[in-house]
C-alpha positions as CSV (number, residue, x, y, z in Angstrom):
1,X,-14.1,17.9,-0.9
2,X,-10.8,18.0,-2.9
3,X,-7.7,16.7,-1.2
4,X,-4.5,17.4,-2.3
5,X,-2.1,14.0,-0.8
6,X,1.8,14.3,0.0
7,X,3.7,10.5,0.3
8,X,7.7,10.8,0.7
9,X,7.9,7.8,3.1
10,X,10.7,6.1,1.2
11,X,12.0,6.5,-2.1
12,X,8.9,7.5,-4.5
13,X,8.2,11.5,-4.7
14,X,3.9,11.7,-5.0
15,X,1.3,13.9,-5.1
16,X,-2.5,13.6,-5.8
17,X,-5.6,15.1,-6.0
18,X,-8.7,13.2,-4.8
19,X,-12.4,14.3,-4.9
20,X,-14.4,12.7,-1.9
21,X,-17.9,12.7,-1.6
22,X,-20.5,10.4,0.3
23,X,-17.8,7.8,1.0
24,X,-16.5,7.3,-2.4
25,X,-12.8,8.8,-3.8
26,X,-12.3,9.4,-6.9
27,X,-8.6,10.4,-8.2
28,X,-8.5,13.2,-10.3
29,X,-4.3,13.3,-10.4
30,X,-1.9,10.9,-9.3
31,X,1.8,12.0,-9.7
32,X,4.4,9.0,-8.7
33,X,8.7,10.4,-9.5
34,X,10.4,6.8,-9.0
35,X,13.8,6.6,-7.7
36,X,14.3,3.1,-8.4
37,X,16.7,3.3,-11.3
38,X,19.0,5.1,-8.9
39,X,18.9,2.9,-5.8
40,X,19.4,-0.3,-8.3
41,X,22.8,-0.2,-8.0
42,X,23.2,-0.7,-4.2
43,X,20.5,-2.9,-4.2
44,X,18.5,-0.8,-2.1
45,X,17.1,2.7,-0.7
46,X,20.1,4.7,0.6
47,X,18.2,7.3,2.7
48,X,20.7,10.0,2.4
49,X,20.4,9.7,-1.8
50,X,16.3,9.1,-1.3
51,X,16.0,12.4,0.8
52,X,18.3,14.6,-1.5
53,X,16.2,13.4,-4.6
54,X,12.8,14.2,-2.5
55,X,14.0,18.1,-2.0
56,X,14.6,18.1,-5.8
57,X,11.2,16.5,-7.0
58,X,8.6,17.3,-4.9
59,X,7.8,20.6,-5.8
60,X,7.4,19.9,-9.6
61,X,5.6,16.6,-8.3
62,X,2.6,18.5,-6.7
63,X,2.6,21.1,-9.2
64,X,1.5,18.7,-11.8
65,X,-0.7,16.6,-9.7
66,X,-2.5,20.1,-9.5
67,X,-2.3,21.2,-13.3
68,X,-3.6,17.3,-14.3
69,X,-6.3,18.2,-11.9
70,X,-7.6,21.3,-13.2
71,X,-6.7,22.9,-9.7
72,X,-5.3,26.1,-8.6
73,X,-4.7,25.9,-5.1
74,X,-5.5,29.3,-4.1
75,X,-8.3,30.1,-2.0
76,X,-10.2,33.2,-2.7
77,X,-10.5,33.8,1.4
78,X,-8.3,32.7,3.9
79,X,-10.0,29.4,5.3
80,X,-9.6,28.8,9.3
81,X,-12.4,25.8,9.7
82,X,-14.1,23.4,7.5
83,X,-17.3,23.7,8.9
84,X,-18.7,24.2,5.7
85,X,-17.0,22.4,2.2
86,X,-20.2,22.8,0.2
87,X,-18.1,20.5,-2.0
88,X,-16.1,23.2,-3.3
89,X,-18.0,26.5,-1.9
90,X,-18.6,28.5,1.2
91,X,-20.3,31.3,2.1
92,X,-18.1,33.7,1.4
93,X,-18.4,32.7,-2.3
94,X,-17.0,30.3,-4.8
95,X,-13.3,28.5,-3.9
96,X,-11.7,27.6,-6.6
97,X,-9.0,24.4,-6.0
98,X,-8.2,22.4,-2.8
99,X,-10.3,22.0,0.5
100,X,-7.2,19.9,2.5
101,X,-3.7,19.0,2.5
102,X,-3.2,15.3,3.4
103,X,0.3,14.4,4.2
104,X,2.3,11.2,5.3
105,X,4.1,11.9,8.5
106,X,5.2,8.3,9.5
107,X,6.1,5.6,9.6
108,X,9.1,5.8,7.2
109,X,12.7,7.1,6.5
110,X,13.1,10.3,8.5
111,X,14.8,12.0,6.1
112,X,12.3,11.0,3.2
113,X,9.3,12.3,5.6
114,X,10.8,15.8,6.5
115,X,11.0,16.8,2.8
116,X,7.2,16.0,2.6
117,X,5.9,17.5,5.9
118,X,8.0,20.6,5.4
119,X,6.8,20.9,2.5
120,X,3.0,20.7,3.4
121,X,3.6,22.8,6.4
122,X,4.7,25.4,4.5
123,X,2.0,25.5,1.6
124,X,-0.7,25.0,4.3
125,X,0.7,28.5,5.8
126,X,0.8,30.1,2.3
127,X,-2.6,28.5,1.0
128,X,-4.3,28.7,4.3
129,X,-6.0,25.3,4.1
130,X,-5.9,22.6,7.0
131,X,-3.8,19.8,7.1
132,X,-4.6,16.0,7.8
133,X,-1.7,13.9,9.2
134,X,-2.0,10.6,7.8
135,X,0.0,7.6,8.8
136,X,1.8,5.6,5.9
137,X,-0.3,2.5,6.8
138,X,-3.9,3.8,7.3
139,X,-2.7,5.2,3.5
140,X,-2.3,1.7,2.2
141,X,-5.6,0.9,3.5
142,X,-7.6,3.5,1.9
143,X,-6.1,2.6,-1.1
144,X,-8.9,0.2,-1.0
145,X,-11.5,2.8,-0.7
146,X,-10.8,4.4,-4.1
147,X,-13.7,3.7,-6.7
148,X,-13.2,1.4,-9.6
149,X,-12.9,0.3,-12.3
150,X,-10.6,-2.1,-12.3
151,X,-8.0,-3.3,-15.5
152,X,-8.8,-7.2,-16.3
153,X,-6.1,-9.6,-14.7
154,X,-5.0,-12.3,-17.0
155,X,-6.2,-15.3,-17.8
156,X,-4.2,-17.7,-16.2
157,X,-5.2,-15.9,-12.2
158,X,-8.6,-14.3,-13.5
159,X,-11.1,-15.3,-11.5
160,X,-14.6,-18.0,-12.4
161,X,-16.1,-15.1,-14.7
162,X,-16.0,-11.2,-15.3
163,X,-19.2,-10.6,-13.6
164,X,-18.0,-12.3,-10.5
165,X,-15.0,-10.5,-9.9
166,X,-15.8,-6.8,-10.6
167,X,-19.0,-8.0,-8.2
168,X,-16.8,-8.9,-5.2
169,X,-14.5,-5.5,-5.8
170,X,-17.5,-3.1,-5.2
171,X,-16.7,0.0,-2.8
172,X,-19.3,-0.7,-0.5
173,X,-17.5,-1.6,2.3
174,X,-18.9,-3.4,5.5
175,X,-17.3,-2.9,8.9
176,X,-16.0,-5.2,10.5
177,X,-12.8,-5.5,8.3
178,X,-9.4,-7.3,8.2
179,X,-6.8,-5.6,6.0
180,X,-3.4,-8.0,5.2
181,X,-0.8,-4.9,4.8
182,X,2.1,-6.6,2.9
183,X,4.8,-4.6,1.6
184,X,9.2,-3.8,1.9
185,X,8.6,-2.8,5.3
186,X,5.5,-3.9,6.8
187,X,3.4,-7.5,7.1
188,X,0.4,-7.0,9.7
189,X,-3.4,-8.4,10.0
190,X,-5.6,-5.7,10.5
191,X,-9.0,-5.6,12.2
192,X,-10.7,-2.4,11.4
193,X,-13.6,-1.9,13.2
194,X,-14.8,1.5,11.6
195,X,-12.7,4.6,10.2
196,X,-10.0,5.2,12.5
197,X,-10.5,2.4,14.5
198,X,-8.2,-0.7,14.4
199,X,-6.4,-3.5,15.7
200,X,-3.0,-5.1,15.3
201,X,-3.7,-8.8,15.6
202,X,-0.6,-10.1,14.3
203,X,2.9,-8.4,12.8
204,X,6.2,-9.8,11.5
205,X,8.5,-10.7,14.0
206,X,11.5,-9.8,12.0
207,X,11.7,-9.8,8.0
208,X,8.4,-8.2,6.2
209,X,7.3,-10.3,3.4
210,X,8.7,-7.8,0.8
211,X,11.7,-7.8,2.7
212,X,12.1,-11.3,2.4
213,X,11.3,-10.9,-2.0
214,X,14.5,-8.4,-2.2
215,X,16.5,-10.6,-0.4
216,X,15.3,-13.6,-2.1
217,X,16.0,-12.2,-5.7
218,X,19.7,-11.2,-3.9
219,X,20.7,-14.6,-3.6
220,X,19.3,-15.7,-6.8
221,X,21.3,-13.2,-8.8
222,X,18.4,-10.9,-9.5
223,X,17.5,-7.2,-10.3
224,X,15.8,-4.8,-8.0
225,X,13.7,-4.5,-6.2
226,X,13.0,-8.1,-5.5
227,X,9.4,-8.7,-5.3
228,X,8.5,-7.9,-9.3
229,X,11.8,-10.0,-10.1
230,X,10.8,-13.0,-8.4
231,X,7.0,-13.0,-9.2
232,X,8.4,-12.5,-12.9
233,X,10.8,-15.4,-12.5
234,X,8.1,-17.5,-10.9
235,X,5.5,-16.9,-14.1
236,X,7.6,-19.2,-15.8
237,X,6.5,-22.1,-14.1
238,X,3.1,-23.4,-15.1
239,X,0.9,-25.1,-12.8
240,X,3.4,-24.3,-10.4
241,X,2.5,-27.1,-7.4
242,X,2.7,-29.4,-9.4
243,X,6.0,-28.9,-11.5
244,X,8.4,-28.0,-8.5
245,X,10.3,-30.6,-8.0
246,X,12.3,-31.5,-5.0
247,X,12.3,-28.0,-3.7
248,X,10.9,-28.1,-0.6
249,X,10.7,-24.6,1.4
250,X,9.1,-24.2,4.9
251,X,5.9,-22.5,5.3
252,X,7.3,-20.5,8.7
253,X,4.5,-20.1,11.5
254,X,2.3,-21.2,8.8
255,X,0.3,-23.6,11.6
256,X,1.5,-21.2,14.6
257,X,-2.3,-20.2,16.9
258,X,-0.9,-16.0,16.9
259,X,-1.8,-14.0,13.7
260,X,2.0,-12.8,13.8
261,X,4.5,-13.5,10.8
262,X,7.9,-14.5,10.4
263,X,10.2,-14.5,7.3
264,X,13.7,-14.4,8.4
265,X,13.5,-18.4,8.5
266,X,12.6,-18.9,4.8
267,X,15.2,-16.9,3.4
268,X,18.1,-18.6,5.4
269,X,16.2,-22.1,4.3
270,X,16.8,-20.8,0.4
271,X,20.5,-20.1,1.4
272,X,20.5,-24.2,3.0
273,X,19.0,-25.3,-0.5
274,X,20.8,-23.6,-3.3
275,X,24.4,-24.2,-1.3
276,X,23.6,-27.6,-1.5
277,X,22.3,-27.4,-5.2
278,X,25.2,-27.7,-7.9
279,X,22.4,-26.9,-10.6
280,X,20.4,-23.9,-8.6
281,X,21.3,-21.4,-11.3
282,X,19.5,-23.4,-14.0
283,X,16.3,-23.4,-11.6
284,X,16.0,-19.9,-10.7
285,X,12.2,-20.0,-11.5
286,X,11.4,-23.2,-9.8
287,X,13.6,-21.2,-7.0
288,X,11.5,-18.1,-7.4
289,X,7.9,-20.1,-8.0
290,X,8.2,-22.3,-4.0
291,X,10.0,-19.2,-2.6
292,X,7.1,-16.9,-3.8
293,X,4.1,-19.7,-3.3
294,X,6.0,-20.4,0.2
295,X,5.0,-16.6,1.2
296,X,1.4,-16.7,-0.4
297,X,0.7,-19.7,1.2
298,X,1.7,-18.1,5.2
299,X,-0.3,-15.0,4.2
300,X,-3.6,-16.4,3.1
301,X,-3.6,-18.9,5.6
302,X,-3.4,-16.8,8.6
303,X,-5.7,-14.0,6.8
304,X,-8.4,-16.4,6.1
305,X,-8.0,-17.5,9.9
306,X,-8.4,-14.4,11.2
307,X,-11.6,-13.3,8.8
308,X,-13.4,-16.5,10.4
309,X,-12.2,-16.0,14.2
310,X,-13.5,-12.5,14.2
311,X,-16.4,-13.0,11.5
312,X,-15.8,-9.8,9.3
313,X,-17.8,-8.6,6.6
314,X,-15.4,-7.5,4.6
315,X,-11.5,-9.3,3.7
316,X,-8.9,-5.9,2.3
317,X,-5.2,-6.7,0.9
318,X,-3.0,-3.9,1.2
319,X,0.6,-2.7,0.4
320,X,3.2,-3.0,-2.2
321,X,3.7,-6.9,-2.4
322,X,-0.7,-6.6,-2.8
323,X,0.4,-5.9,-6.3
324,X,1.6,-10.1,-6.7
325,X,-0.7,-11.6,-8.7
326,X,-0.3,-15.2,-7.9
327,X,-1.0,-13.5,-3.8
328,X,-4.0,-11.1,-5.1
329,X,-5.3,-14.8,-7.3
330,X,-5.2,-17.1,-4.3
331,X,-6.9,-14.6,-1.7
332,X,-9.5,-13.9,-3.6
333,X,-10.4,-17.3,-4.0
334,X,-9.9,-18.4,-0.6
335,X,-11.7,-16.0,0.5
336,X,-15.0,-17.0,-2.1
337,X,-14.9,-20.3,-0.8
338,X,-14.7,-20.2,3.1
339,X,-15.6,-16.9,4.2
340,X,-19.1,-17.2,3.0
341,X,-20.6,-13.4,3.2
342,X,-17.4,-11.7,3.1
343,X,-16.7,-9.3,0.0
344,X,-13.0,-9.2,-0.6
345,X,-11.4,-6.1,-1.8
346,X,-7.8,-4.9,-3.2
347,X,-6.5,-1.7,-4.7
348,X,-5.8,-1.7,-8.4
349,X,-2.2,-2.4,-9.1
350,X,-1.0,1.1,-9.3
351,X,-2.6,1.9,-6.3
352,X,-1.0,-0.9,-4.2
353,X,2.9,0.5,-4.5
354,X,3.4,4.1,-2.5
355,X,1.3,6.8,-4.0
356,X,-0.4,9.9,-2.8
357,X,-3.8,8.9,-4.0
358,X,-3.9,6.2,-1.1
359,X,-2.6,9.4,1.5
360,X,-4.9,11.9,0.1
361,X,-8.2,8.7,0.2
362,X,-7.2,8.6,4.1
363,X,-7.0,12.2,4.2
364,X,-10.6,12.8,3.4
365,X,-12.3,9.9,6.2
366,X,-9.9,12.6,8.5
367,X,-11.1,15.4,7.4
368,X,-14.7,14.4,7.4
369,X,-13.9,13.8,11.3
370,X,-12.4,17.5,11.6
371,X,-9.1,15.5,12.8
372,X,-6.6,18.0,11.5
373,X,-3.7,18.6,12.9
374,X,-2.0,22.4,13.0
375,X,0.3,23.0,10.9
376,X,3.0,24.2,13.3
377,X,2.4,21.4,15.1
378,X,3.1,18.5,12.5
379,X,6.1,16.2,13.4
380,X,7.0,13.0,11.4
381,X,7.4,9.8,13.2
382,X,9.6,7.4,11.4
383,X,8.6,4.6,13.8
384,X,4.6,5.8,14.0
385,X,2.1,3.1,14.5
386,X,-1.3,2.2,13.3
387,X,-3.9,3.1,15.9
């Protein structure tokens, strides 16, 4: 089954194609337009500027991610039900290019969504293929589901041997699950039960954790977007436990019995130190290494927790911040040495950050459960949540 995936939830234009079959995904294209060199300057996504760059990109986005994948998207018979992929053929005779249109339709900026759904809408009408809606979340977690291999990490946060880490990254993945979703907009703990089936045990009661990175890297006089800056900064400290010295950030919620997060706290306790810190511009990395190991240590605690309480098979990280090293390091381990049985999982790097591979992976488990959704009936949902 070839999947053809739509993300325009924020500020990245994507498109993909994905191949599923028996489970596994494999990405044939993956087409990611960046807009952060134009948001730098106000420090941020403007949604007005995000959306206007979407209606200019997207068509030249998913007309790549279909030439990179061999594809022409034309069927040679109109296609009303997918009772029969034949991975690539039906009855009626060969059909060359896509089986399904996956496309996020929330949560996100509503602006940024409309360009994408519109957009599928309309080539599902002119291509006659089905449409899976898929929510911008469930994509993250899929991202997991994509098949290997993965780039080495380096040395400093590489794991006890080779062998041993690409053997705990294997796509063979036991139900029950919990998925940490980190990322600019979202920090949840996920328990996924089976495809389609989850539950919120614990969300962010006001700043996400990537949230909390851009505005960290704010105050410290750093670029954007926050998260790559301060995990940059934060490399320059070795051993980094160790060599902070009398920095002394709060671990928020950190011992707190709910599974829910809270970030708002650490920031204003960075504000409290570096106003009272004549020398806090010649520390920035010490700054940026308790700042960044303050939010690692809240997330692996409370993951870890929640893998034991409800004895899961398998341990996921998800979501844009999943792309921290020192975060994807410590989880791993953690999760080696006290959730014995468990496999822990993560998407490769490029596959943590928004792409359409991730939409088009959850598209497929949809499709293979004929959940489709008509085209003239697909509305975004900017505040859509993960059920």
């Amino acid at each position: 089954m070839k999947i053809l995936g739509i993300e325009t939830s924020c500020d990245e234009t994507a498109a993909a194609v994905v191949e599923g079959k028996d489970g596994m995904i494999k990405v044939l294209s993956n087409v990611v337009s960046s807009q952060i060199e134009i948001h730098k300057k106000y420090g941020g996504v403007v949604p007005e500027v995000a959306a206007r760059e979407h209606v200019v990109n997207i068509l030249l986005v998913i007309s790549e991610a279909l030439e990179r994948a061999n594809l022409t998207p034309t069927p040679l018979k109109p296609h009303p039900t997918l009772s029969k992929f034949g991975e690539g053929r039906s009855k009626s005779g060969v059909r060359r290019g896509l089986d399904v249109i996956a496309v996020t339709v929330g949560p996100g900026l509503i602006t940024s969504l409309l360009v994408g759904v519109e957009t599928a809408k309309t080539l599902a009408y002119v291509w006659q293929l089905p449409v899976v809606a898929v929510n911008h979340i469930e994509g993250h977690i899929y991202a997991n589901f994509i098949k290997p291999p993965y780039p080495p990490l380096p040395a400093r946060l590489a794991s006890q041997s080779e062998a041993g880490r690409q053997g705990g990254r294997q796509r063979t993945i036991k139900f029950p699950a919990v998925i940490l979703t980190v990322s600019g907009g979202h920090t949840m703990l996920v328990l996924m039960k089976g495809h389609g089936k989850y539950k919120i045990l614990g969300e962010t009661r006001d700043d996400a954790a990537g949230e909390a990175f851009d505005k960290a890297a704010q105050l410290l006089g750093l670029g954007y977007p926050g998260g790559p800056s301060v995990a940059f900064q934060a490399t320059k400290i070795k051993n980094q436990k160790s060599k902070i010295k009398n920095i002394n950030l709060p671990r928020p919620m950190i011992k707190d019995k709910s599974f829910d997060f809270s970030f708002s706290g650490l920031k204003t306790a960075l504000i409290y130190e570096i106003n009272r810190d004549k020398n806090w511009r010649k520390k920035v990395a010490e700054y940026c290494a308790e700042f960044q190991q303050a939010i690692v240590d809240v997330l692996t605690s409370k993951t870890i927790r929640a893998a034991k309480e409800y004895k899961v098979k398998t341990v996921m990280l998800s979501g844009g911040v999943a792309a921290n090293l020192e975060l994807r390091h410590e989880l791993e381990q953690k999760v080696r040495q006290e959730v014995k049985g468990a496999k822990f999982l993560m998407p490769e790097i490029k596959y943590c950050t928004d792409n359409a591979a991730m939409v088009a992976a959850a598209g497929y488990f949809r499709a293979k459960q004929k959940k489709f959704t008509p085209w003239q009936k697909l509305k975004v949902d900017a505040n859509m949540e993960l059920k």
